[in-house]
C-alpha positions in Angstrom: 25.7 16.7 -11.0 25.6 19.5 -8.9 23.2 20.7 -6.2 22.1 23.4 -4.1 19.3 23.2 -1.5 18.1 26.1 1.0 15.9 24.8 3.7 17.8 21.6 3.7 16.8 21.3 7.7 13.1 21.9 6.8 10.9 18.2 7.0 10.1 18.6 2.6 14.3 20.1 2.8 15.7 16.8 4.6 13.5 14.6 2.3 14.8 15.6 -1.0 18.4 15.8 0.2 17.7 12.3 0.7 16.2 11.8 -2.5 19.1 14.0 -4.3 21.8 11.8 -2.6 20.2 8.6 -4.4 21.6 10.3 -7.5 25.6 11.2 -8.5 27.0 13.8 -7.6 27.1 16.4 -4.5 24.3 18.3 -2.1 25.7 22.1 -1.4 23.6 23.1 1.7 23.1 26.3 3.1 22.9 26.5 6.6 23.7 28.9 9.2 26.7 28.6 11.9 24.5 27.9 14.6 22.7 25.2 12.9 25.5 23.0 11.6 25.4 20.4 14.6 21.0 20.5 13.7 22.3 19.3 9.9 24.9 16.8 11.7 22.2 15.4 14.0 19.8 15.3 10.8 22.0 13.8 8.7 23.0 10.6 10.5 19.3 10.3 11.3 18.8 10.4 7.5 21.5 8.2 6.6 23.1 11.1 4.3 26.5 10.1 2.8 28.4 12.8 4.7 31.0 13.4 2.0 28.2 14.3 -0.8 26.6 16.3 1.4 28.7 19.7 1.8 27.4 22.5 4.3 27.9 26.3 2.7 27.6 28.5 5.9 25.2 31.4 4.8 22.0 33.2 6.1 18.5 33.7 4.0 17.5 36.8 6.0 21.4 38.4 4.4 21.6 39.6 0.4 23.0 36.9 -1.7 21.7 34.4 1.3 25.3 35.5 3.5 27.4 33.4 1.4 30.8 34.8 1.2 32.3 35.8 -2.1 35.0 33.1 -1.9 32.3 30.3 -1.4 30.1 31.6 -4.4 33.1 32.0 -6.8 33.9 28.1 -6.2 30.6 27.4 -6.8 30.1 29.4 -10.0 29.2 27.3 -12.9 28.7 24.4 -11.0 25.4 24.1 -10.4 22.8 22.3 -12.1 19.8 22.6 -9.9 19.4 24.9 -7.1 16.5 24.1 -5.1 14.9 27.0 -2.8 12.8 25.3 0.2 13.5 27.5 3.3 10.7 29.4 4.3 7.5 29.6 7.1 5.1 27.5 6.7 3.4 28.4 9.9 -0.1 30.4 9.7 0.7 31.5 13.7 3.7 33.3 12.2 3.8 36.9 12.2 3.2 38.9 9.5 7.1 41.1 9.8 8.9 37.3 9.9 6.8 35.8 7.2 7.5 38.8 4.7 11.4 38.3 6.2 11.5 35.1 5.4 9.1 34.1 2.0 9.4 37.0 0.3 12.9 38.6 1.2 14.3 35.1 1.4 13.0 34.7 -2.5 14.8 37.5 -3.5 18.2 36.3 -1.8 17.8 33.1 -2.7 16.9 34.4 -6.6 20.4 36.9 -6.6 22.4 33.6 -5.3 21.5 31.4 -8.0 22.1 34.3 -10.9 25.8 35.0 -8.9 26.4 31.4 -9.0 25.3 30.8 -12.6 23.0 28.2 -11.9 21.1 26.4 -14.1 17.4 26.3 -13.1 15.6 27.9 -10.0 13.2 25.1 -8.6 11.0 27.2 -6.1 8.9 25.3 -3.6 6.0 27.4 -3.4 2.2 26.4 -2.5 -1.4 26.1 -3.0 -1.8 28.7 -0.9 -0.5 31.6 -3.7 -4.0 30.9 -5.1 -5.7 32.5 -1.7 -9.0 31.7 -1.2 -9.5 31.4 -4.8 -13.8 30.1 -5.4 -13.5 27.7 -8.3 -11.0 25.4 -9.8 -7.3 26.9 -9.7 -5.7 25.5 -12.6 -1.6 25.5 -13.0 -1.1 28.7 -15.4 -2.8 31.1 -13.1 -1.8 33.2 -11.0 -3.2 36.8 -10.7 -6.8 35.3 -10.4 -5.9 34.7 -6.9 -8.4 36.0 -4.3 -8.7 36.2 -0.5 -5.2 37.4 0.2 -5.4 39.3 3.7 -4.1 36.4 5.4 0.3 36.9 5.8 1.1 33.5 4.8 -1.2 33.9 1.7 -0.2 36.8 0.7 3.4 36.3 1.4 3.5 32.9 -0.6 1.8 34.8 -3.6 4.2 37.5 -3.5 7.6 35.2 -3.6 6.5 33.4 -6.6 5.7 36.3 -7.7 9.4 37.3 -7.8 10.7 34.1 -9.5 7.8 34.3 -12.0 9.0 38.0 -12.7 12.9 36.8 -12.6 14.6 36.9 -16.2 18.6 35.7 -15.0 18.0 32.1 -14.4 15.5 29.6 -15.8 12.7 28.4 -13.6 9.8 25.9 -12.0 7.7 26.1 -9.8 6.0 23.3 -7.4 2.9 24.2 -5.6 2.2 21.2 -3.0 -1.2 20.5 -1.1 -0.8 20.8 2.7 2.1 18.6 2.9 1.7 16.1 5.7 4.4 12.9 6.8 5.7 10.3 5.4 2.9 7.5 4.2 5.7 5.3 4.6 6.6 6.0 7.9 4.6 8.2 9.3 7.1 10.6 10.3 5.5 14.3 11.2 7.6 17.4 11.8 5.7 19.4 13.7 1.6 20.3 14.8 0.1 22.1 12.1 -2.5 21.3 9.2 -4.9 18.2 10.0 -2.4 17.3 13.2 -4.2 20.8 15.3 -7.7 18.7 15.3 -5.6 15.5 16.6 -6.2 16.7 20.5 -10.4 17.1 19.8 -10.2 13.6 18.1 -8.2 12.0 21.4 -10.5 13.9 23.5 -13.7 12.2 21.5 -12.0 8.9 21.9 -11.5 9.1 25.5 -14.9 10.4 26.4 -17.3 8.6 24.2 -17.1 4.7 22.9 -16.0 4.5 19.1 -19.6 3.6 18.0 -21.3 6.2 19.1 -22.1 9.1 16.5 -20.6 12.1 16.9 -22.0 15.7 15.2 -19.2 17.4 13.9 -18.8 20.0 10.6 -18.6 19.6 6.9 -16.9 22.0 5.0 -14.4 22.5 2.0 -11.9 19.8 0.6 -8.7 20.0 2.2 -5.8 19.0 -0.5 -3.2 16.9 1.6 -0.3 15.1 0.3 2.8 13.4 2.0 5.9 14.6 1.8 7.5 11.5 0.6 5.2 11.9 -2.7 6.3 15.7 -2.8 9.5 14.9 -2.6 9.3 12.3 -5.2 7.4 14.3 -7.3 9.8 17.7 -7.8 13.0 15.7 -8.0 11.4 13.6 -11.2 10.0 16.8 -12.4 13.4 18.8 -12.1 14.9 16.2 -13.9 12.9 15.9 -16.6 13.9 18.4 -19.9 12.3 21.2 -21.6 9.3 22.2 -18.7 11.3 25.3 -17.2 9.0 28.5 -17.1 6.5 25.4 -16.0 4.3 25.2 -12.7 3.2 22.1 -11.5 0.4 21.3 -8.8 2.1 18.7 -6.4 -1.8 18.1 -5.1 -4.3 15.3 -4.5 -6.6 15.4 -8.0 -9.3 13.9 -5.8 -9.3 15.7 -2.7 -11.2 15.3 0.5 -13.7 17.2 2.2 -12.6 18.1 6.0 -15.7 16.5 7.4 -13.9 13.3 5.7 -10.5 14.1 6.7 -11.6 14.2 10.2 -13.6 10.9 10.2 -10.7 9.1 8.2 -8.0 10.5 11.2 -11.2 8.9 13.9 -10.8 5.5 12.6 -7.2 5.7 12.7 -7.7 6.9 16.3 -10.2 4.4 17.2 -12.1 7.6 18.1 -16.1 8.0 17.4 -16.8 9.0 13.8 -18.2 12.5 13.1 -21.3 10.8 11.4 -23.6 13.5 11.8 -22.1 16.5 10.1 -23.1 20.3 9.4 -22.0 21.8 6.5 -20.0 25.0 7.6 -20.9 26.1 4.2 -25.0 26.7 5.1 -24.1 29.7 7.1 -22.7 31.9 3.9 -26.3 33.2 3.4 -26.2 35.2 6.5 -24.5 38.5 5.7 -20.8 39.3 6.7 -22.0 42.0 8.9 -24.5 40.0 11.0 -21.9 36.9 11.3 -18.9 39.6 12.2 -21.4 41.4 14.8 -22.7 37.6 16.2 -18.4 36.7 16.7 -17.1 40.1 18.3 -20.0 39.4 20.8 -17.6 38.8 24.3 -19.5 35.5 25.1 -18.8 34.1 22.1 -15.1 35.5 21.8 -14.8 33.7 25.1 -16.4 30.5 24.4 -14.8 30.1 20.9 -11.2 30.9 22.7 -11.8 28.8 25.2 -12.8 25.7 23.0 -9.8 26.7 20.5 -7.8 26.8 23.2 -8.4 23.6 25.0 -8.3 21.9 21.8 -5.3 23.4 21.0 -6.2 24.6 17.6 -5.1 28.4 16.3 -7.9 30.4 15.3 -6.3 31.2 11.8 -7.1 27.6 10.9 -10.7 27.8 11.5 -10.9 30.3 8.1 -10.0 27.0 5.8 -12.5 25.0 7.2 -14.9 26.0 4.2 -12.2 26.5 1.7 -13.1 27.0 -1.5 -10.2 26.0 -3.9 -9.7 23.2 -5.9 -6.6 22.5 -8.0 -5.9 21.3 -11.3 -2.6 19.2 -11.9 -2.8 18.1 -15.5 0.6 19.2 -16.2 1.7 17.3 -12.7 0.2 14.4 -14.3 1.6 14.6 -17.8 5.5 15.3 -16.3 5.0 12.0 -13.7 3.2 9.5 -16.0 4.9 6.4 -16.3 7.1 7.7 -13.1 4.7 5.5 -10.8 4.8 8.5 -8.7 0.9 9.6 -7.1 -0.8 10.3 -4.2 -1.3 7.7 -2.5 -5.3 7.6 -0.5 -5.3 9.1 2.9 -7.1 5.9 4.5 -4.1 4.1 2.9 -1.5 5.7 5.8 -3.2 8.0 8.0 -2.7 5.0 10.6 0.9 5.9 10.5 0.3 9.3 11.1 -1.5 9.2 14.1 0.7 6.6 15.5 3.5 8.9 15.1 1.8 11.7 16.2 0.4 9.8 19.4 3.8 8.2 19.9 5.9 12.0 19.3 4.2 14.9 19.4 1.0 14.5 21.2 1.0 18.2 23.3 -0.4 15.7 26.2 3.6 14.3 26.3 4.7 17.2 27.1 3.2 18.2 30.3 4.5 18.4 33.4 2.2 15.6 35.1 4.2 15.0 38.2 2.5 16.4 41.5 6.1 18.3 41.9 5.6 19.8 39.3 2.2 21.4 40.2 2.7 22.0 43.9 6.5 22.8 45.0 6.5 25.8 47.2 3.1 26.4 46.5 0.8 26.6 49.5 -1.7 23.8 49.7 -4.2 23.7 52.6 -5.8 20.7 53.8 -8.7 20.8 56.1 -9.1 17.6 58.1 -5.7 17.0 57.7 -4.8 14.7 60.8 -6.4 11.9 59.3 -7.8 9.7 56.4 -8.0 11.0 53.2 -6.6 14.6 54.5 -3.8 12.9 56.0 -2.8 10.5 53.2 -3.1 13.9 50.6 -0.8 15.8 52.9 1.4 13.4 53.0 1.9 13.4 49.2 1.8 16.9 48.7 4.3 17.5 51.4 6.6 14.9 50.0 6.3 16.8 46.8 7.4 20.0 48.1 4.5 22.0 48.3 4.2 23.9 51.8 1.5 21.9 53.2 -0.7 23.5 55.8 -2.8 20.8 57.7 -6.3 21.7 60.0 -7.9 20.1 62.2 -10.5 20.5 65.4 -8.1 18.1 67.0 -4.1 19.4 68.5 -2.7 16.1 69.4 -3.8 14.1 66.6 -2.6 16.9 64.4 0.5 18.1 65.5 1.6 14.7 65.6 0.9 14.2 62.1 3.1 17.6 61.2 6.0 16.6 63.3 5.7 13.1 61.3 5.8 15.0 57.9 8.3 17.5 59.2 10.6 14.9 60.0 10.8 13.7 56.9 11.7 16.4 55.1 8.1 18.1 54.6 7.6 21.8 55.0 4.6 21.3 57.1 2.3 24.0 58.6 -0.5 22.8 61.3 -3.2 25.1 62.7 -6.5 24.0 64.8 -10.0 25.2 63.6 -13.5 24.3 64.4 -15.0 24.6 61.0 -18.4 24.1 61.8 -17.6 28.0 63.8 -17.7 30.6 61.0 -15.1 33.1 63.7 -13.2 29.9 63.9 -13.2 29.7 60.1 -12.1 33.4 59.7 -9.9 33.8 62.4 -8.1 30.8 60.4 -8.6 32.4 57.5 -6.7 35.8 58.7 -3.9 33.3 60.3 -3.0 31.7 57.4 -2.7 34.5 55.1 -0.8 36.8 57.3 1.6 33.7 57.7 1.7 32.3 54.1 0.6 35.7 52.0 -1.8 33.5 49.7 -3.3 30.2 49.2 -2.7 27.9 45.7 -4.4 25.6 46.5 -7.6 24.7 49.0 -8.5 21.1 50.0 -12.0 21.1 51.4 -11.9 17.4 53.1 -12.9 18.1 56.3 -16.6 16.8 56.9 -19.4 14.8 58.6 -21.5 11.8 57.9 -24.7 10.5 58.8 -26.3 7.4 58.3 -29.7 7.9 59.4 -33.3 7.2 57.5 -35.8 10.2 57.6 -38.2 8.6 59.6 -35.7 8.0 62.7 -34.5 11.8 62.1 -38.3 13.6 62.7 -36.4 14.6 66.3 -33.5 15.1 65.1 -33.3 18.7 63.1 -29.9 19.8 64.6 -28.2 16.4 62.3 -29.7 18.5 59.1 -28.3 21.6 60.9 -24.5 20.3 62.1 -23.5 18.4 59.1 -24.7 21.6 56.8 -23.2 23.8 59.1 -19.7 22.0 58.9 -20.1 20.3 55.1 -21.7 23.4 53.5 -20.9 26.6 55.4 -17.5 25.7 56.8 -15.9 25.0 53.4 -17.9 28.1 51.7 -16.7 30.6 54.3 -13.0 29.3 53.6 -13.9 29.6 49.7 -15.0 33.0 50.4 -12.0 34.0 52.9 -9.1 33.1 50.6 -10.9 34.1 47.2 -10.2 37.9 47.2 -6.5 37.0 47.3 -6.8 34.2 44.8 -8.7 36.4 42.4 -6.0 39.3 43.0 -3.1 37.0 41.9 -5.3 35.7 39.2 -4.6 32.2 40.3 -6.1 29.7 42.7 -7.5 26.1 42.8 -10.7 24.9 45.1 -10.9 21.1 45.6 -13.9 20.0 47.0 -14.4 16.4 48.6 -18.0 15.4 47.8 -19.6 12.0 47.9 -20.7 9.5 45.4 -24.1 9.9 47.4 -24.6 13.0 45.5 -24.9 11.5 41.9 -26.3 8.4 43.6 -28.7 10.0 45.8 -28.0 6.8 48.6 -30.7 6.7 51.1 -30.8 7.9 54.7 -28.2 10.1 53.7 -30.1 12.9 53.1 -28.3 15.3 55.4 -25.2 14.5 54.6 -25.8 14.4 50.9 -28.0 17.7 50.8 -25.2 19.0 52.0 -22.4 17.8 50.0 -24.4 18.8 46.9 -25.1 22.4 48.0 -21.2 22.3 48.2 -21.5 20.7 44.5 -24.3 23.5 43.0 -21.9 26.5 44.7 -19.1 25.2 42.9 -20.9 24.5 39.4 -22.1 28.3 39.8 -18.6 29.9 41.0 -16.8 28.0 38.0 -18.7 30.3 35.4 -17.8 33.5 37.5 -14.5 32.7 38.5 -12.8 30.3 35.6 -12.1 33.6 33.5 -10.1 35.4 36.7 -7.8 32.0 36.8 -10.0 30.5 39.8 -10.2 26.4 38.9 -12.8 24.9 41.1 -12.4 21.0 41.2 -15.6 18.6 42.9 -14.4 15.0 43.6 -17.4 12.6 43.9 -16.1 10.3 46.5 -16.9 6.4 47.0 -16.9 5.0 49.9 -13.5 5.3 51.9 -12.6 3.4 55.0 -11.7 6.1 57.1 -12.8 6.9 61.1 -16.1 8.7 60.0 -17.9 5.2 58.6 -17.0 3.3 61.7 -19.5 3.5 63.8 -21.6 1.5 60.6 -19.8 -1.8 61.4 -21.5 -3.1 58.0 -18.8 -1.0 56.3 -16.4 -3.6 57.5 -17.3 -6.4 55.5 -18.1 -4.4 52.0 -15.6 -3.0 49.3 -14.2 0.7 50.3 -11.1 2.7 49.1 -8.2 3.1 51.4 -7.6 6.5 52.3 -3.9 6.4 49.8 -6.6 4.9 46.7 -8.5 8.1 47.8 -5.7 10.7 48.0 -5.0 9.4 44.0 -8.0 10.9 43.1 -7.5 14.0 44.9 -3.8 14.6 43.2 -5.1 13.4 40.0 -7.4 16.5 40.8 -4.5 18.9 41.8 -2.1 18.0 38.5 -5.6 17.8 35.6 -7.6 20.3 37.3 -10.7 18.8 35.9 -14.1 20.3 36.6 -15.2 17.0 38.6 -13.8 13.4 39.0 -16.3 10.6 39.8 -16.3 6.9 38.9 -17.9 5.3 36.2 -20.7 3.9 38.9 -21.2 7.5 40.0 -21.8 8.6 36.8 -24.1 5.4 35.8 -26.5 6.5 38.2 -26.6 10.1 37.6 -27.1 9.4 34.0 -29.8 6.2 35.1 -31.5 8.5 36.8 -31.8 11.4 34.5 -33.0 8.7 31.6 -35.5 6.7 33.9 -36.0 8.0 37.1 -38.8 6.2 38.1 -37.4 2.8 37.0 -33.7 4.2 39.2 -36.5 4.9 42.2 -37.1 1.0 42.3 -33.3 0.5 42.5 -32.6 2.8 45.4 -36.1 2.0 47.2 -34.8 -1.7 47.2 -31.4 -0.5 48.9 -33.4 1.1 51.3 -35.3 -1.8 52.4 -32.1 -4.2 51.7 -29.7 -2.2 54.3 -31.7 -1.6 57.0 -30.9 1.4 60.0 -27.9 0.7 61.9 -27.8 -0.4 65.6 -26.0 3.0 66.1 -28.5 5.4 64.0 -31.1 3.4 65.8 -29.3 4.4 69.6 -28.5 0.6 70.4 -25.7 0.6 71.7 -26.1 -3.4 72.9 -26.7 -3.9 69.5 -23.8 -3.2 67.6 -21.3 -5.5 69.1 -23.7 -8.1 66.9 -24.5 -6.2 64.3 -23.1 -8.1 61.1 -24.4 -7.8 57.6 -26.0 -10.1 55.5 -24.6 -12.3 52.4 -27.2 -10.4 50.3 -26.1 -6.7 51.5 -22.3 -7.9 50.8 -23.0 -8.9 47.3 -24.6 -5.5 46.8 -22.7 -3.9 48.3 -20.1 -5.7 45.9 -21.7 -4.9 42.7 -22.2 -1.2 43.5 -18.9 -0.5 44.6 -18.4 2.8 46.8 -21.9 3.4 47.2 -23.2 4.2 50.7 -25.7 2.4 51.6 
């Protein structure tokens, strides 16, 4: 027996060359030059039997598929079967390379197999020649299709249209569901289908525990089938005598809806199931016109891209979510029974699939997540940079390549610290800078950009504590005043300095070093926390201004960090604080996600605490306050704080509330 396969490359293409070589005889393939070594690689993979399986060198987008005359006269009368595969399958596709390659390719594909005498055309066409057909689509229709604006729709109708109308050779015709891998193995090709909704179902699973109900949409049933049973399915079916002129629905004859889809893909994720669903369907009532004018609106253009986007799922797929088809496969059924060939349940493998998926082709695997990778010779500047957190961050930015720019009030302390990165190896930039001086803040401003051009990146670290309760603080306005002055209005007037610029190129990053006090709301840190969150609210406001010019603007919620500005609390020294390198972590991790805030899970317990039950989270913090009393230095001491130690009672709170200030 004789074979001839297009598309042999292709994921359904590989599968049945497989399947063909588990029968006598030999696999002709066509395949361009270029892709011979592709077929090599595929084959070992496969486990092809190398001598059965016989490249023709030829190209679909050429008349007669670019097979020479000499190659077609050797293969005249020969063969049996010729199998057409090669096509898009991609609704992304444009529409000039989808009528190149479905339609046009047909028609090649159709004149080869008449030149070469061959005895029946199987053409691997698809549901999607029916459109968006509303009803039941049986298996001897085909002009009743509706809906067909979309390319790949159209195109698919129109090359089956071509072998329908074709009178040289005999014919069949296999329309498969969205064809998905192997319930076997769970191998996958490539993103498309189900596999688009894969990254919102990782994201659910990351954010939310898996018993927590999710809404999500209801809509149409979605017909999918592996490729190991399409596979199975048309080589049985060629094989079998006296159904040419037949088509045949390779499809699932109890198909889900995608509401069910989604949730069966969630338990294979271990993601939160979409319990709760809307039924996309309820919103056909409201005319075209009023949905069209409601979606050109440049709001929700802007939020729908942006979701899509982050989610990495192409708008053309959204259209199927209420699709209307079903499909009847009684023929299917008659030609396979007794084959033991059917479609196996979803729940059955879709375990594999997202296995393979997470393990292969998650678009997370492919980033660049190295710190190189974000920052090399980009310009990163890090205010209080001589020290602590701003030091340890300079140091890895710097040793990642990134031209590091370091301020700092003090030159000694600094300029040490960029001789020590310079040395080893660091292109290291150091300038001094009262920050809490809004001419010291511009004249740095103006410095830096006539030097460097631009800014990628902007670190605000530099800042001031105070550990003070309101009632010792009735004299002392100016600590309200300084720490605002330096924590609020020195970092905006940088934000504001190097934005123009930023907003120019259409690119920029802001990083602002916050505290946990701001979702925790510590007491007798008032100042310093007002101030941090007015940093907070700027940055929550600029984000919707800015995020659509390319401006990312990244708040990190601090814990507690051993660094010089908590040592005059000598309590500090006995309770649980990050080093300033566990600190810089989170501030990279900032620089490479650019994620809108990073806090710990306490942090964001006791912003969500006291949101629920603030009266009950007043309790909690008023105990705090009377637990850690004023220090011997808020109080003016001095004597004092040589003995000032803390109590077994403030270190196991302290404990249990990790990186809280207290």
């Amino acid at each position: 027996m004789t074979y001839f396969v297009t598309g042999a490359t292709g994921f359904i293409g590989r599968h049945l060359v497989s399947r063909l070589l588990k029968r006598k005889g030999t696999v002709h393939v066509l395949v361009r030059e270029d892709s011979k070594k592709k077929l090599e690689a595929i084959g070992k993979r496969m486990g092809w039997d190398m001598k059965r399986m016989l490249p023709v060198a030829g190209d679909m987008t050429q008349p007669g598929c670019g097979v020479s005359s000499a190659q077609a006269k050797a293969l005249g009368g020969k063969v049996r079967h010729f199998f057409h595969l090669a096509a898009i399958y991609d609704l992304t596709a444009s529409a000039d390379a989808q009528k190149a390659a479905n339609i046009e390719g047909t028609q090649h594909a159709l004149d080869l197999a008449a030149a070469l005498g061959a005895g029946c055309f199987h053409h691997a066409s698809s549901i999607a020649v029916a459109g968006l057909y509303p009803g039941i689509f049986r298996e001897d229709m085909f002009d009743e299709a509706e809906g067909l604006d979309d390319p790949y729709l159209r195109t698919k109708h129109e090359s089956e249209r071509l072998v329908r109308e074709e009178r040289r050779v005999k014919w069949r015709v296999y329309r498969p569901g969205m064809v998905v891998g192997h319930s076997q193995t769970g191998e996958i090709d490539k993103i498309d289908g189900p596999y688009y909704f894969f990254t919102l179902i990782k994201k659910l699973r990351q954010t939310l525990p898996p018993w927590m109900p999710v809404l999500g949409l209801e809509g149409g049933r979605i017909n999918l089938v592996p490729v190991d049973f399409v596979v199975d399915a048309m080589d049985h079916i060629a094989h079998k005598s006296k159904l040419d002129g037949g088509t045949f629905h390779l499809t699932d004859p109890e198909p889900m809806r995608v509401g069910e889809v989604l949730n069966t893909f969630a338990r294979a994720g271990h993601a939160p199931e979409m319990t709760m669903r809307i039924d996309a369907r309820m919103f056909a009532f409201v005319p075209p016109s009023i949905r069209g004018a409601v979606g050109n609106l440049p709001p929700v253009k802007r939020f729908i891209g942006m979701l899509l986007r982050d989610f990495r799922i192409p708008k053309q797929v959204m259209k199927f979510i209420t699709y209307p088809t079903r499909f009847d496969s009684r023929e299917t059924e008659r030609a396979l029974k007794g084959s033991g060939i059917s479609v196996p349940p979803l729940d059955t493998y879709a375990w594999r699939l997202w296995d393979y998926w997470e393990r292969h082709l998650d678009p997370d695997l492919f980033i660049d997540r190295t710190l190189k990778g974000k920052v090399r010779n980009k310009v990163v500047v890090i205010t209080g940079g001589s020290s602590g957190i701003g030091l340890s961050t300079a140091q890895r930015v710097a040793e990642a390549g990134a031209v590091t720019v370091i301020v700092a009030r003090g030159k000694d302390e600094l300029f040490k610290a960029r001789d020590e990165m310079k040395a080893a190896g660091g292109k290291v930039f150091a300038y001094t800078a009262d920050l809490a001086d809004m001419a010291d803040c511009d004249r740095l401003v103006a410095k830096i950009l006539k030097e460097h051009g631009h800014v990628d990146v902007l670190i605000n670290n530099a800042g001031r504590s105070i550990r003070r309760s309101i009632e010792l603080s009735y004299d002392r306005f100016h600590d309200f005043e300084r720490t605002m002055q330096l924590n609020y209005f020195g970092s905006l007037r940088l934000i504001m300095g190097f934005m123009p610029v930023m907003t120019k190129r259409r690119k920029g990053h802001i990083i602002n070093i916050s505290s946990i006090g701001v979702l925790a709301n510590s007491p007798r840190f008032s100042a310093y926390v007002a101030s941090k969150a007015a940093l907070d609210a700027f940055s929550r406001c600029a984000q919707g201004e800015l995020s659509g010019k390319g401006i990312s603007f990244t708040t990190i919620n601090m814990p507690l960090v051993k660094t010089p500005m908590i040592a005059p609390t000598k309590m500090y020294d006995s309770v649980p604080t990050l080093t300033p390198d566990e600190a810089a972590d989170l501030v990279v991790k900032g620089i490479i996600e650019r994620p809108s805030r990073i806090a710990t899970r306490l942090g964001i317990f006791s912003a969500l605490v006291n949101a629920v039950a603030p009266k009950a989270y007043e309790v909690i913090m008023s105990t705090a306050f009377e637990l850690f009393p004023d220090s011997a230095a808020a109080k003016g001491d001095r004597a004092a704080l040589k003995d000032e130690t803390p109590s077994q009672e403030q270190i196991a709170f302290a404990s249990m509330m990790r990186g809280v200030h207290w």
